[in-house]
N, C-alpha and C positions, 0 to 999 in steps of 0.2 A: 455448494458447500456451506452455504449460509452469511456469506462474509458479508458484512455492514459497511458503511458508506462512508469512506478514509475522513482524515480531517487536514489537509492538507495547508498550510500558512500560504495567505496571498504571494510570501515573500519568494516560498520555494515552487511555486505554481507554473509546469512549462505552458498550460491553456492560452493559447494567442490573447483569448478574452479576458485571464485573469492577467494578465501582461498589462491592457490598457488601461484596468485599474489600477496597478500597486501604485503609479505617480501620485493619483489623486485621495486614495482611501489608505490612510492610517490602519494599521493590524486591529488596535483597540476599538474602529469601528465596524469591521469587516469581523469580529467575532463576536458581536455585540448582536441584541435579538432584533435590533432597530432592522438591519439589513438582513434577518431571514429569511428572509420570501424571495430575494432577489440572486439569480446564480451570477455569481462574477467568478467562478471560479471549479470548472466543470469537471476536473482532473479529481477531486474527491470520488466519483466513481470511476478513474478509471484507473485505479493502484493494483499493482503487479497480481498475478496468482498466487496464492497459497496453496504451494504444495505440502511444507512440513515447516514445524516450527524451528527449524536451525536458519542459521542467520539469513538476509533476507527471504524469508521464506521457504527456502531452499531452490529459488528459482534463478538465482545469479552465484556461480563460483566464481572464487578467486584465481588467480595463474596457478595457485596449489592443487585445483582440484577440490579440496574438502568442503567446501561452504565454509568456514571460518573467519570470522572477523577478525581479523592480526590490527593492531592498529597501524601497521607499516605499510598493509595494504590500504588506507585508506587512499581512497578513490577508486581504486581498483574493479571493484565488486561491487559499488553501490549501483543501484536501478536508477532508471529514468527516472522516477517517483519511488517514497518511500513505500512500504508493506505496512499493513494496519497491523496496529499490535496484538490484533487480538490473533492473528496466528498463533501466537505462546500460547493463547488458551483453548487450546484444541480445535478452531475454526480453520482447517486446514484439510487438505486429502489425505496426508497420511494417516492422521489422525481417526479419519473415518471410515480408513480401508476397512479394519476387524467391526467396524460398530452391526450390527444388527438390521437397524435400516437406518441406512446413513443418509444425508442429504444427496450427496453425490453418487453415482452408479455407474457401473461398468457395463458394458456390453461385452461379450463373449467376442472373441473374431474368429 
């Protein structure tokens, strides 16, 4: 579906690997270009599916059923990792179901 590569904070990183760093790397230098090259934090590629752009993705419901973010459910329905924002901008399956030629495809069963 074309989703790009999340941007995850060292701080909220579940990666074993990005674990051993947050003691020692400061946020300020862990987003700085010094440490580009270097993965300390591998969970940027592996943020939830986009299915549609309603809350998480539309891949986690709340105990309501609706996908809706209530703030009283917080906790409730958030993902392991967050969903890259670009879901809201059409980078998602639902979004792509009517397109013409979409990135993603179905196969008949």
């Amino acid at each position: 579906i074309g989703m790009t590569e999340g941007n995850i904070r060292l701080y909220d990183a579940q990666d074993p690997v990005a674990k051993l760093y947050r003691p020692c790397v400061p946020q300020f230098l862990y987003d700085s270009s010094l440490l580009k090259n270097i993965s300390m934090n591998r969970d940027n590629c592996r943020t939830p599916m986009q299915w549609s752009s309603d809350g998480h993705g539309g891949f986690i419901m709340n105990k309501y059923g609706d996908g809706s973010n209530k703030a009283s459910m917080k906790g409730v329905s958030d993902p392991w990792l967050p969903v890259n924002d670009d879901s809201l901008s059409g980078i998602n399956v639902e979004s792509q179901e009517d397109e013409e030629h979409p990135l993603v495809t179905k196969e008949p069963s």
